[in-house]
Each structure stands twice: as C-alpha cells, then as structure tokens.
TIMI-824146 format. One record per residue (C-alpha): residue in three letters; x, y, z. Coordinates in Angstrom, 3 decimals. Layout:
// residues N
+------+----------+----------+----------+
: code :        x :        y :        z :
+------+----------+----------+----------+
:  ALA :        X :        Y :        Z :
...
+------+----------+----------+----------+
This chain:
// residues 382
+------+----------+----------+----------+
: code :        x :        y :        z :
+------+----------+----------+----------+
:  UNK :   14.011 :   35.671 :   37.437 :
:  UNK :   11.895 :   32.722 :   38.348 :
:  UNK :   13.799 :   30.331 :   36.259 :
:  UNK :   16.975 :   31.468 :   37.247 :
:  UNK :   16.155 :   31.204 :   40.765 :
:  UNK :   14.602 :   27.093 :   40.247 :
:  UNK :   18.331 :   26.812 :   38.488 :
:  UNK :   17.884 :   27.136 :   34.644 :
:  UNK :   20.713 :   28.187 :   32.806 :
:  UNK :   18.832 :   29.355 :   29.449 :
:  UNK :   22.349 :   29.111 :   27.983 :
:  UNK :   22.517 :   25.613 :   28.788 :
:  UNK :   18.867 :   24.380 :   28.784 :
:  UNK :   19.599 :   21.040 :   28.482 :
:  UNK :   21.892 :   20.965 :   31.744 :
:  UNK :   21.029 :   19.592 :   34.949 :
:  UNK :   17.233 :   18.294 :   33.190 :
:  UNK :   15.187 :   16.453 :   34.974 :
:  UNK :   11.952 :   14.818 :   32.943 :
:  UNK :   10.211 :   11.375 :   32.377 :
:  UNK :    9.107 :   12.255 :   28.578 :
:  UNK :   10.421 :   10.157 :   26.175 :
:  UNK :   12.942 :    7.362 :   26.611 :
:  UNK :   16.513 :    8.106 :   27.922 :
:  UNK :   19.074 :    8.692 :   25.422 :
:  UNK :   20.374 :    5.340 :   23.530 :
:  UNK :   24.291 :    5.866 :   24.355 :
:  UNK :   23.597 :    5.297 :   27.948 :
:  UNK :   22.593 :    1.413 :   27.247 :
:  UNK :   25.756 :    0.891 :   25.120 :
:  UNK :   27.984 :   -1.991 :   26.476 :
:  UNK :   31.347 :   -0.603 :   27.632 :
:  UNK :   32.877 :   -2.355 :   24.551 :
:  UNK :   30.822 :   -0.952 :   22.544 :
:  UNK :   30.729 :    2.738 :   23.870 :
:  UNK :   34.779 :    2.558 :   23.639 :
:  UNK :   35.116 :    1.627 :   19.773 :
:  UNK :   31.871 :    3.310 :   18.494 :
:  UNK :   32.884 :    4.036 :   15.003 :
:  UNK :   36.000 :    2.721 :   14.849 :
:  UNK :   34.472 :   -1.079 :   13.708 :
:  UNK :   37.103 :   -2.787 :   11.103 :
:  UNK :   34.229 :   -5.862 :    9.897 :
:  UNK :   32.143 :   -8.229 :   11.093 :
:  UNK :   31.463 :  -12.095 :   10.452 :
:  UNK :   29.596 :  -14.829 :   10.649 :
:  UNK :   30.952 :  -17.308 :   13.175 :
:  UNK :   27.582 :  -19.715 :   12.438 :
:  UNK :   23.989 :  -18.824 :   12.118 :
:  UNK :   22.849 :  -16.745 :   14.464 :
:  UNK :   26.337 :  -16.053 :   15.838 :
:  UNK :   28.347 :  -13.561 :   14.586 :
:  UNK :   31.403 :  -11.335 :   15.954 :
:  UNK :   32.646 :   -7.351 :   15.307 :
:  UNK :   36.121 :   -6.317 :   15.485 :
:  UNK :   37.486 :   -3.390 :   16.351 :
:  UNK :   40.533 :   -1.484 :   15.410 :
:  UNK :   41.619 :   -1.650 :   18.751 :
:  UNK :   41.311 :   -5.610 :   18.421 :
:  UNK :   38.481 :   -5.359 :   20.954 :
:  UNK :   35.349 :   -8.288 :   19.947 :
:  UNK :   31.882 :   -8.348 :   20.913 :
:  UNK :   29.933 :  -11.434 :   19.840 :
:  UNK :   26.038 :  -11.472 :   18.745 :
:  UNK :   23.601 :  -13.944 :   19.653 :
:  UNK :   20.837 :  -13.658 :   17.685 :
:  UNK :   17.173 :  -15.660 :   19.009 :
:  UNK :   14.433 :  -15.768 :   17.135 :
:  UNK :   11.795 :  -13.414 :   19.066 :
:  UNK :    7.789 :  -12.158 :   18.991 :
:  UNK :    6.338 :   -8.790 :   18.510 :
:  UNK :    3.687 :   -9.584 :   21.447 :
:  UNK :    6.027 :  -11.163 :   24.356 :
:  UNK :    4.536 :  -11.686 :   27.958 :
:  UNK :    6.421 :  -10.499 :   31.204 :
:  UNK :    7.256 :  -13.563 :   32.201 :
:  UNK :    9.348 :  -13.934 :   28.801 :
:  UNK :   10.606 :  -10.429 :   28.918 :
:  UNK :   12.064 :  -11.065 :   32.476 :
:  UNK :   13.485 :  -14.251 :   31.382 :
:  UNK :   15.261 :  -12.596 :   28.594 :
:  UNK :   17.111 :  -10.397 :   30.991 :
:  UNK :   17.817 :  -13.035 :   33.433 :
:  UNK :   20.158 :  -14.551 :   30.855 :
:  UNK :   21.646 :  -11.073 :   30.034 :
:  UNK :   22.197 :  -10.862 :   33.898 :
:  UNK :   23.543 :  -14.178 :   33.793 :
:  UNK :   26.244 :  -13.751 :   30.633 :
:  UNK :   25.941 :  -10.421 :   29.150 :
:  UNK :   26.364 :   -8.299 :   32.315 :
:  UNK :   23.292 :   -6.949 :   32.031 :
:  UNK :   22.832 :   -6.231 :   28.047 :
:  UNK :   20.408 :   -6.862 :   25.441 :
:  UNK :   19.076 :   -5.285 :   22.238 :
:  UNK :   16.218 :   -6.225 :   20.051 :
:  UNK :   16.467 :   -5.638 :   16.317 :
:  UNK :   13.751 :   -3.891 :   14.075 :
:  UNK :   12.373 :   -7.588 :   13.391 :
:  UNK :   11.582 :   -8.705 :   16.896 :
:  UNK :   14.788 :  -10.690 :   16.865 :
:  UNK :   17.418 :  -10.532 :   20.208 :
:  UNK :   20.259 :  -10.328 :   20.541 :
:  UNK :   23.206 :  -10.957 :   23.235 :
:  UNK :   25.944 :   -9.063 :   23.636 :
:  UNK :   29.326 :  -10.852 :   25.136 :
:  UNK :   32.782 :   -9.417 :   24.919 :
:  UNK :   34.811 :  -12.521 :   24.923 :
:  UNK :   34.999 :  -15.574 :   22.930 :
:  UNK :   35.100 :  -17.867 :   26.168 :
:  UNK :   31.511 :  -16.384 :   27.405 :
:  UNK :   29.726 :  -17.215 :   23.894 :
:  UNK :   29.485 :  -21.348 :   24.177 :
:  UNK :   27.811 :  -21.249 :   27.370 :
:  UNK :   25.203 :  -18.824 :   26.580 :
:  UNK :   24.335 :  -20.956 :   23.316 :
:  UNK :   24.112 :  -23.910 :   25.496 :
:  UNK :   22.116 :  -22.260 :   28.041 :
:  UNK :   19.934 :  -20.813 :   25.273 :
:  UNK :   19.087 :  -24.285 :   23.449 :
:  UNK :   18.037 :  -25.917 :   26.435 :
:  UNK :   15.322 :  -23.682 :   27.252 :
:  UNK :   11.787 :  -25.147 :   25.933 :
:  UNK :    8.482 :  -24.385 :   26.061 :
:  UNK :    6.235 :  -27.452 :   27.507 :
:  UNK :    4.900 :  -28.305 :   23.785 :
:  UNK :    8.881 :  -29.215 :   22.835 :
:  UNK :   10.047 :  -25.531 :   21.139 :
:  UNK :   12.785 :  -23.249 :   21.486 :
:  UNK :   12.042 :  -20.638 :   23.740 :
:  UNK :   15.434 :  -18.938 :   22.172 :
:  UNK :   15.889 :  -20.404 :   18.748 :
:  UNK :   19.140 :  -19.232 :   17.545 :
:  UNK :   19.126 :  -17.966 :   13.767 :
:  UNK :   17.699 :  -15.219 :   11.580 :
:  UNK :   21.362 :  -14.047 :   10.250 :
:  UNK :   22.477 :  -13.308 :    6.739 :
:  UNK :   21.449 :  -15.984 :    3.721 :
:  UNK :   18.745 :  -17.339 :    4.900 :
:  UNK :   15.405 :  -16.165 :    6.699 :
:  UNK :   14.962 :  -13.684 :    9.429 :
:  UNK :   12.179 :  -13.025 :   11.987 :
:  UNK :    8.446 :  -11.933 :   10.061 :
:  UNK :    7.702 :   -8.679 :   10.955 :
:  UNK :    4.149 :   -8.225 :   10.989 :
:  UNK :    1.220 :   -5.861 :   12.197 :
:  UNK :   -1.573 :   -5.985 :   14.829 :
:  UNK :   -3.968 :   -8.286 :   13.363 :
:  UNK :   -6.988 :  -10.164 :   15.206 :
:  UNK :   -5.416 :   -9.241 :   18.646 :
:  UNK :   -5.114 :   -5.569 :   18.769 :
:  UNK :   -6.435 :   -4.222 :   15.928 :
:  UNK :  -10.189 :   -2.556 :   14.720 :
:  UNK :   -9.306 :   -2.970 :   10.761 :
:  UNK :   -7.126 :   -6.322 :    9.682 :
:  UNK :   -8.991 :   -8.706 :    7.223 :
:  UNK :   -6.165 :  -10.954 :    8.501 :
:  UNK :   -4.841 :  -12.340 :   11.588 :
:  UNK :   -1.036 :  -11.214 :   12.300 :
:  UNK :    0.631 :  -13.619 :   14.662 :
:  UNK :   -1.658 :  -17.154 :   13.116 :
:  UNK :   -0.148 :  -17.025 :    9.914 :
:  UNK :    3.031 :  -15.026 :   11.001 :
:  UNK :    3.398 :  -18.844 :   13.453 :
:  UNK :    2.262 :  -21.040 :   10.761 :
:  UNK :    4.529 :  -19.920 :    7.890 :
:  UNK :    7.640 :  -19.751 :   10.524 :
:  UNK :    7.409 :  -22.884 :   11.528 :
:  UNK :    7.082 :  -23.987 :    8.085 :
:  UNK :   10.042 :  -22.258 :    7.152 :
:  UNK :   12.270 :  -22.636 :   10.502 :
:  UNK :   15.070 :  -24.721 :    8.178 :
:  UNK :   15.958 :  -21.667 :    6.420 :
:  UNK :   16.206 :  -19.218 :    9.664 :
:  UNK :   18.686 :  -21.656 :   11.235 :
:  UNK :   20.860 :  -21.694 :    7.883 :
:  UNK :   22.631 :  -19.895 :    5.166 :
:  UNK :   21.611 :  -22.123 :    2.276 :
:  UNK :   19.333 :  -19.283 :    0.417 :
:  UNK :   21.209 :  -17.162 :   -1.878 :
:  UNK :   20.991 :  -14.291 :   -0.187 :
:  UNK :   18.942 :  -12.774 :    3.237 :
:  UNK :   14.977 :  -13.476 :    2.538 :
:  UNK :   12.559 :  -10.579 :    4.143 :
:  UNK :    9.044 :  -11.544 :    4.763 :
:  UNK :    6.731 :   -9.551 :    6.103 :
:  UNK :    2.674 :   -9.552 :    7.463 :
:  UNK :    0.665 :   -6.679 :    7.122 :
:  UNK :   -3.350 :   -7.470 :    8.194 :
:  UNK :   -5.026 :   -4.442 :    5.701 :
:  UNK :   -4.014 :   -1.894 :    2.809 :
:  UNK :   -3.214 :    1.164 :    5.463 :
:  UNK :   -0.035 :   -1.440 :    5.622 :
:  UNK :    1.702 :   -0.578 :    9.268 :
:  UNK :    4.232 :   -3.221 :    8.530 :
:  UNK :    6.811 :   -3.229 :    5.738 :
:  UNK :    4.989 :   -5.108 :    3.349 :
:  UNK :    5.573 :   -2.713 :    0.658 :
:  UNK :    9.221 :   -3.390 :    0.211 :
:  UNK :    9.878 :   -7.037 :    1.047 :
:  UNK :   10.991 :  -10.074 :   -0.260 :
:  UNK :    7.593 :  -11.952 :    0.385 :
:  UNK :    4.444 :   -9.629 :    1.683 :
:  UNK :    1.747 :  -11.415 :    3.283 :
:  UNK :   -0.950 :   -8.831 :    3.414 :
:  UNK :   -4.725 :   -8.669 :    4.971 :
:  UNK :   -7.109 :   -7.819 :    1.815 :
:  UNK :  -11.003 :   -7.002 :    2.117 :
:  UNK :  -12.828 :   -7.664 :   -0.678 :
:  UNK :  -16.443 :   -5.776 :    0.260 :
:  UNK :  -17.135 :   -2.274 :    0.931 :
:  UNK :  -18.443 :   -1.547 :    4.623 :
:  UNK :  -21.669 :   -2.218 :    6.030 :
:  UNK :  -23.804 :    0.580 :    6.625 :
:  UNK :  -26.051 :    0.326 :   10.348 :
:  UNK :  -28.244 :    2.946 :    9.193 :
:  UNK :  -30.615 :    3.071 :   12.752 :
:  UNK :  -27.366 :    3.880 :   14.973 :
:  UNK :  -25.182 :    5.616 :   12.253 :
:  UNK :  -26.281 :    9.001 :   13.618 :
:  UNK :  -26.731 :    8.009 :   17.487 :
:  UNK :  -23.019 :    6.376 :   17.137 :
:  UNK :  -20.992 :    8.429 :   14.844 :
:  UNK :  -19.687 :   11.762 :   13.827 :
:  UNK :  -20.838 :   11.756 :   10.216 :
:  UNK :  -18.936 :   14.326 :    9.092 :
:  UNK :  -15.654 :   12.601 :   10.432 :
:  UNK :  -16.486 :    9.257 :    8.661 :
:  UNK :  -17.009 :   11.311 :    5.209 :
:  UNK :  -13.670 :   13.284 :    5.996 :
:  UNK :  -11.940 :   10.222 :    6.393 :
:  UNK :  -12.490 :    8.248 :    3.134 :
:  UNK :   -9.168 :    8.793 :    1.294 :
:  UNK :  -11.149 :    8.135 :   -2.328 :
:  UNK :  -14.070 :   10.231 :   -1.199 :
:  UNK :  -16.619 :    7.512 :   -1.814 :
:  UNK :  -18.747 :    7.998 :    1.360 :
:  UNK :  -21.552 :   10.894 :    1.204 :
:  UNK :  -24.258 :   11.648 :    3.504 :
:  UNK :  -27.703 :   10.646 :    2.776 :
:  UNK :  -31.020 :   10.590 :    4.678 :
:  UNK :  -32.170 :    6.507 :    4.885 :
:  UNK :  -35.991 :    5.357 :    5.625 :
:  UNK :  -35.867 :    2.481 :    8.239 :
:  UNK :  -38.333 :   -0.565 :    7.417 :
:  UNK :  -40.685 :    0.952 :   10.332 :
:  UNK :  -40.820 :    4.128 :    8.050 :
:  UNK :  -38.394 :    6.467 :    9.819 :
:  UNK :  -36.374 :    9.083 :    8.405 :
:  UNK :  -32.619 :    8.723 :    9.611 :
:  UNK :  -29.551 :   10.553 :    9.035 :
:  UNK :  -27.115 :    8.162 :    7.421 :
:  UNK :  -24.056 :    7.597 :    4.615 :
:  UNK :  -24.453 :    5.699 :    1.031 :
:  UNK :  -21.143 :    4.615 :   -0.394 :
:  UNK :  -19.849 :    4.371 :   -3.712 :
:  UNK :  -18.677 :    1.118 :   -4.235 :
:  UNK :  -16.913 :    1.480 :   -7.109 :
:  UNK :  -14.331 :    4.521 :   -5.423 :
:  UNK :  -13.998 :    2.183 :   -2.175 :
:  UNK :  -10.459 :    0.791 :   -1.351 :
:  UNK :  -11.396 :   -1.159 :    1.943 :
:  UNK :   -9.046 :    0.642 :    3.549 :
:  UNK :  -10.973 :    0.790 :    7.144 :
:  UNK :  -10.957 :    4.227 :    7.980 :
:  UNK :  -14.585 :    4.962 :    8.252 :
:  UNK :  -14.751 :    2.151 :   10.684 :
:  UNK :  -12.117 :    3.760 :   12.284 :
:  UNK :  -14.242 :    6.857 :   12.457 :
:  UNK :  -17.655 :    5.387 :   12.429 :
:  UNK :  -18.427 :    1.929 :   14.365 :
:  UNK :  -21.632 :    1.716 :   12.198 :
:  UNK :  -19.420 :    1.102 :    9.430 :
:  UNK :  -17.695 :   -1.980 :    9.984 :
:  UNK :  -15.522 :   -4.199 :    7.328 :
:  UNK :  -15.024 :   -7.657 :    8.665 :
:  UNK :  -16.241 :  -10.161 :    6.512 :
:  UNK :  -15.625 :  -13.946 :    6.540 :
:  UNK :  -15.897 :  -14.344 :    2.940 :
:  UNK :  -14.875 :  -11.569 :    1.752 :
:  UNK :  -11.881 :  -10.959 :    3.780 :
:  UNK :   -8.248 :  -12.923 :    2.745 :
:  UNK :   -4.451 :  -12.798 :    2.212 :
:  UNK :   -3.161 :  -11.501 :   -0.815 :
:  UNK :    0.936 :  -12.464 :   -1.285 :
:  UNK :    3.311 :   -9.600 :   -2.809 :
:  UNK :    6.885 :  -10.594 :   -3.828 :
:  UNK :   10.153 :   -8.785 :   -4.876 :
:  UNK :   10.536 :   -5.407 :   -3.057 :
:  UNK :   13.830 :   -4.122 :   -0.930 :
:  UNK :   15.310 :   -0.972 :    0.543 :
:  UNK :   18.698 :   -2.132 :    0.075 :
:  UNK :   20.902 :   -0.420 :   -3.043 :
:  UNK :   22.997 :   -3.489 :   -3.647 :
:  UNK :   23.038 :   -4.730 :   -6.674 :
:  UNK :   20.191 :   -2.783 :   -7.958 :
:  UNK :   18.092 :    0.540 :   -6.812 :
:  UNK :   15.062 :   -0.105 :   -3.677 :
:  UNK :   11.933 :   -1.780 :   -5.492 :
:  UNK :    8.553 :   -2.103 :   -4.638 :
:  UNK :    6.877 :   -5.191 :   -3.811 :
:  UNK :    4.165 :   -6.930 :   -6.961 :
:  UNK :    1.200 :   -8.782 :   -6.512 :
:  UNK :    1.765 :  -12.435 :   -7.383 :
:  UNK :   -1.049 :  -14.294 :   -5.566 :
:  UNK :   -4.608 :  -12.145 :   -5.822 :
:  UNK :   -6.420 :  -13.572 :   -3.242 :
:  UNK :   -6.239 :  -16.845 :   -0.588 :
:  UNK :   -9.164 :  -17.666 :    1.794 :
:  UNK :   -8.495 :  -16.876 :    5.557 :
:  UNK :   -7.566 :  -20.793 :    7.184 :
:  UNK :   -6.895 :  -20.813 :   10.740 :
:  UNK :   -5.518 :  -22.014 :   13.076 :
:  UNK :   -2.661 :  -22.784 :   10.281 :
:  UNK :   -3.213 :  -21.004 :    7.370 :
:  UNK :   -2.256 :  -24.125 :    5.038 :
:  UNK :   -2.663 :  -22.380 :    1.516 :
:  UNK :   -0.563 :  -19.581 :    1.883 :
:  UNK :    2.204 :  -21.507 :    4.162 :
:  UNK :    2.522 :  -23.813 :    1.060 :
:  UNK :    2.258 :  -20.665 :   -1.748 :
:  UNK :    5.230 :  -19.612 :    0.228 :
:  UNK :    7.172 :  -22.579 :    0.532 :
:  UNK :    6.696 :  -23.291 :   -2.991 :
:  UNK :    8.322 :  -19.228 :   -3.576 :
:  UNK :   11.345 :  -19.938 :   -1.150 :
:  UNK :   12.065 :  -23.288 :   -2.553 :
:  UNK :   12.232 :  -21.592 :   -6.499 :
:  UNK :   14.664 :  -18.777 :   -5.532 :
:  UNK :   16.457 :  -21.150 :   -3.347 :
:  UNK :   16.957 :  -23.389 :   -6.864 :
:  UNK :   17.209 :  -20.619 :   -9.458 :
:  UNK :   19.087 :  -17.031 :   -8.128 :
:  UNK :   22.527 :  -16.713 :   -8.024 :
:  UNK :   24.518 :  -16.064 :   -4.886 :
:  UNK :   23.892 :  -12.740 :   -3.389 :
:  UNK :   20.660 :  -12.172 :   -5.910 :
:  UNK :   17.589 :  -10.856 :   -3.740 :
:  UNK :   14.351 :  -12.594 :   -4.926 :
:  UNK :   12.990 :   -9.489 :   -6.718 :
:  UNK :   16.524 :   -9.408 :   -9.033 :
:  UNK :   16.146 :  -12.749 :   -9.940 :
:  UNK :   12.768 :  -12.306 :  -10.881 :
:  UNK :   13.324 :   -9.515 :  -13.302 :
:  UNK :   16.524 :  -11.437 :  -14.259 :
:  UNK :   14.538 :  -14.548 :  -15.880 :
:  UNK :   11.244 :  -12.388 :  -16.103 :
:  UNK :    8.254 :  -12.423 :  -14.100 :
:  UNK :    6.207 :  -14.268 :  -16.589 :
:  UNK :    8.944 :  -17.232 :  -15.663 :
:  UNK :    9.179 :  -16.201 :  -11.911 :
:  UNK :    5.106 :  -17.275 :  -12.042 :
:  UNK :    6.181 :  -19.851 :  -13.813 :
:  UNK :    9.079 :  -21.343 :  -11.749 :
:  UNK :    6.683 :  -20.760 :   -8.418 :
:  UNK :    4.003 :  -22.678 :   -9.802 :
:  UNK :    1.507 :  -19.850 :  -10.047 :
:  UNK :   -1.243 :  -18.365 :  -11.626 :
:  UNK :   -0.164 :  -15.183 :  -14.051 :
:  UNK :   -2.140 :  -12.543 :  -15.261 :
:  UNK :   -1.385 :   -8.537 :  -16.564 :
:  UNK :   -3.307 :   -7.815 :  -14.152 :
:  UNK :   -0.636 :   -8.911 :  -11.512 :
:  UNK :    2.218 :   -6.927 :  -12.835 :
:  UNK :    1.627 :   -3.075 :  -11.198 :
:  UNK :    4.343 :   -1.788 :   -9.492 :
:  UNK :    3.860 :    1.767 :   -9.024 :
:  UNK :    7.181 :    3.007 :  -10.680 :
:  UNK :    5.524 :    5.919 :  -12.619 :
:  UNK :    4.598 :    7.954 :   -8.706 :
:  UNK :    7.763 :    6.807 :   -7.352 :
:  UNK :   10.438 :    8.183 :  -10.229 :
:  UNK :    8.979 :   11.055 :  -10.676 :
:  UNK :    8.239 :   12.345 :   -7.125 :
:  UNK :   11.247 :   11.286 :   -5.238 :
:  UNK :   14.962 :   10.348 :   -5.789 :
:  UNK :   14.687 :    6.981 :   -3.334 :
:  UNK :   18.096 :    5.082 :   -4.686 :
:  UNK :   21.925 :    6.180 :   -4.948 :
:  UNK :   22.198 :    4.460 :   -8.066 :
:  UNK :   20.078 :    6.922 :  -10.191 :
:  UNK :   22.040 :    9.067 :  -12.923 :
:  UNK :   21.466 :   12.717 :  -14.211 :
+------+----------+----------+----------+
C-alpha cells in the first residue's frame, strides 16, 4: 500500500519515474529532422571531406560536419563546441566513437557558414581548433587509451604519439586519396582498452621486464593474496624474503618466464610496479577490421616488434607509419582495407613493400581460438 499511495503503478513501473542514474534516454537529443525520418534514410554522400549529407524518403536533408576532436577536451573547448551548435545547429551536436564531432544542420544554406566559421578558429600556435575531415577514404580520428595522463599501467604515452603521428598524417584526414577508410588506433599496454586488436594500424604500449618486487613494504602495502589472484598466467607466488639487515618478510617471487607484463599486480599491489625506461616501448600491429566487406573481421599482426619510447614526438614510429600509409596508398586497389591487400600480395611482400624487418616470428594471428570458439563474421559457411 505504501507504493501505491507515493503513486507507483506496478503495472506501469516505468511511468511517471523520476531518477538521476544513468544518462537520459538517446531519442530525446535527436534533432527534429532526425526524430521525424528515423529509419526511413534513402543514402547518404559525400559532399567533400568532412561534409557529407542524408536523405530521406520524405526528401528531408541533414548535413554532417565532421571536426577532428580529442579524447581529453577542457571546458573551455567543450563550451566552445556548443556555442557553435547554439550558433548554427540549434542547439545539436554528437560525437562519434573516435572522438570526432559532428554538426548537425538541416538545410543546405546553413552548411557554408558553419565551415567558414569553423576554419577560422585557431589555437595561438597557428592550428585548427575544428579541423574538418576524418570521412570515408582517407584517415579518421586515432582512438587511443589513457596513457601517461590517467593511467597506473601504460608502457606508452597515449595522447604524445596519438599528436605526433596525426599531425604527421593530417594530409590524409582532410582527403579521400587512400583506397579505402584507414583505422589507427593507440593502446598504452596488453590489457588493450582501445581497439587495437582489430585495426588498420595498432600502436600499442609493450613492457618488456617483469615487475619489480619492493620486498620491505610488499606486506605493509599490499593484499598479497589479491596480487597472486590477479596474475592471469599465475606466475606470482608467495614467498618469505630476508632483507639485507637480516629480516624475515612476507613477500612474492615471480616466474619470469609465465609473466605477460600485463600490469595487474601493480594494479593490485603498488610494490609491484612495471614502468621501465628501457624496457618499456611501442610495438606496431597492422591489418585487423570489424567490417564484413569484402572479407570476414580479422585480427590485427605484429609487424614492428619493438620501437624505443621518443618523446615529445615519437619520430620512429611516426615515420614506421608513414612509410605503412604511403605503401597501401601505392599498392591496394580501390575499396581494399590494408589487411586485404596484405594477404592479397602476401605478408612476406607487405614487409617488403613497407620497408620492414620480417620474421616467422611476426606472423601470429590467433585464428585457431577465434574459429573455433565463436562465429564472429556473416560470411562463414556450414
């Protein structure tokens, strides 16, 4: 009787709800043009880069503006962002899943202007605040991880050489001169929170050494137990340590030879840290996809072991990349993603064609786990 009486209908329990857990529900943000011909979307095109239009079956258009964006954006950038969709978009503005934004008009006449308005906003070194790109053929926004910022684990900054190899490669996200969309993504460690596994080009953090062990404050500091439970390979065990003033201690040994450098005992265990200037470094994957055109989702291969951390500008792996984009741009056909074309003319010849060191060892792409634990393609056949 006491919810009836506060106004709960427990045959409608969603009616009437009032709560501030979790966001509000997408549909409300929808632009009116949008809300009026949701699924009802005849095609879309590209009007330039960066720019492209919908049409509806009604003959209603919405245009895109698509700027070039950053996964850690300050208020002051935020605010300015929807100052501009005040100013032209009556009030809308998405982001995309790779930190990209995009503007939302619903007339040809209102596009120009916001463009205009767009390009003319610089920061005080000389770039574009807005830089207007990342559609189809060419390169889109680097989605990347944490890194040196945020994160307890990366063996590689995130937004240093997510920067360096953008600006590197800015031509290609304000064209559509590659032969088809290039993904490239950062991850700063193996546990991988960015999409590294299936992209184009994978920039991705690698340690190199097992953790250090601070035996004198591994029991005053940690849960032991929890540091054991969370090695994935099971190469931590607990062991009792003699200090050099002759005290017993309660500590962890760890196998070396099970240890991925994954992290997680640091995670666990501050006495275990990872970071190490020499032996931490970028290792460069090539090849995956989640799309089914053309061929089935593929996992990303190791084609560059190991390259020495370099900030501010990360010069090495900016020009390994270049040297990647610059190959597929020469040698796939239209529409080929970088992975196809590699196992088109081989990989032996992809290494070849990049100007880069091949090995066996390099070739490992998992397919054995993947094909016979899940079905992760529409194109397989019974």
């Amino acid at each position: 009787m006491a919810f009836i009486s506060s106004g709960y209908n427990p045959d409608k329990p969603m009616e009437d709800r009032i709560t501030d857990i979790g966001p509000r529900k997408y549909d409300e943000f929808y632009p009116p043009v949008i809300a009026k011909n949701k699924g009802k979307w005849l095609y879309h095109e590209y009007i330039r880069t960066g720019v492209y239009v919908h049409v509806a079956e009604s003959g209603d258009e919405v245009y895109s503006i698509r700027c070039g964006g950053a996964r850690l954006m300050t208020t002051s950038h935020i605010r300015e962002i929807c100052e501009i969709a005040d100013k032209y978009c009556d009030g809308h503005v998405r982001w995309t899943t790779r930190n990209n934004v995009e503007f939302l008009v619903d007339g040809k006449d209102r596009v120009q202007p916001l463009i205009d308005d767009l390009e003319s906003r610089k920061f005080s070194g000389g770039s574009y605040k807005f830089p207007i790109g990342g559609t189809g053929a060419g390169i889109t926004n680097i989605i990347h991880t944490q890194g040196w910022l945020h994160c307890h684990t990366p063996a590689t900054d995130a937004s240093g050489p997510v920067k360096a190899v953008m600006d590197d490669l800015f031509e290609y996200f304000q064209s559509h001169k590659l032969p088809a969309h290039l993904r490239v993504s950062l991850a700063c460690c193996l546990n991988m929170c960015g999409a590294v596994h299936c992209s184009d080009i994978a920039i991705l953090g690698y340690h190199r050494k097992p953790p250090m062990l601070d035996h004198e404050y591994m029991d005053k500091m940690c849960e032991i137990p929890l540091a054991i439970a969370a090695c994935p390979t099971g190469a931590i065990k607990p062991a009792k340590v003699e200090l050099p003033n002759g005290k017993e201690v309660k500590s962890v040994s760890v196998n070396e030879s099970r240890c991925m450098f994954c992290g997680n005992c640091y995670t666990m265990c501050p006495s275990m840290p990872l970071a190490d200037q020499e032996g931490d470094g970028i290792v460069l994957m090539a090849g995956g996809k989640v799309s089914n055109r053309i061929s089935a989702p593929k996992f990303s291969k190791v084609v560059v072991a190991f390259i020495p951390n370099e900030p501010p500008r990360w010069p090495t792996t900016v020009k390994t990349i270049r040297k990647m984009v610059e190959a597929y741009e020469q040698g796939a056909n239209k529409y080929e993603r970088l992975g196809e074309w590699a196992e088109r003319i081989g990989w032996e010849r992809f290494f070849e064609k990049c100007d880069l060191e091949f090995t066996h060892h390099l070739i490992d792409d998992f397919r054995d786990p993947a094909y016979f634990t899940w079905r992760q393609t529409s194109q397989f056949k019974f």
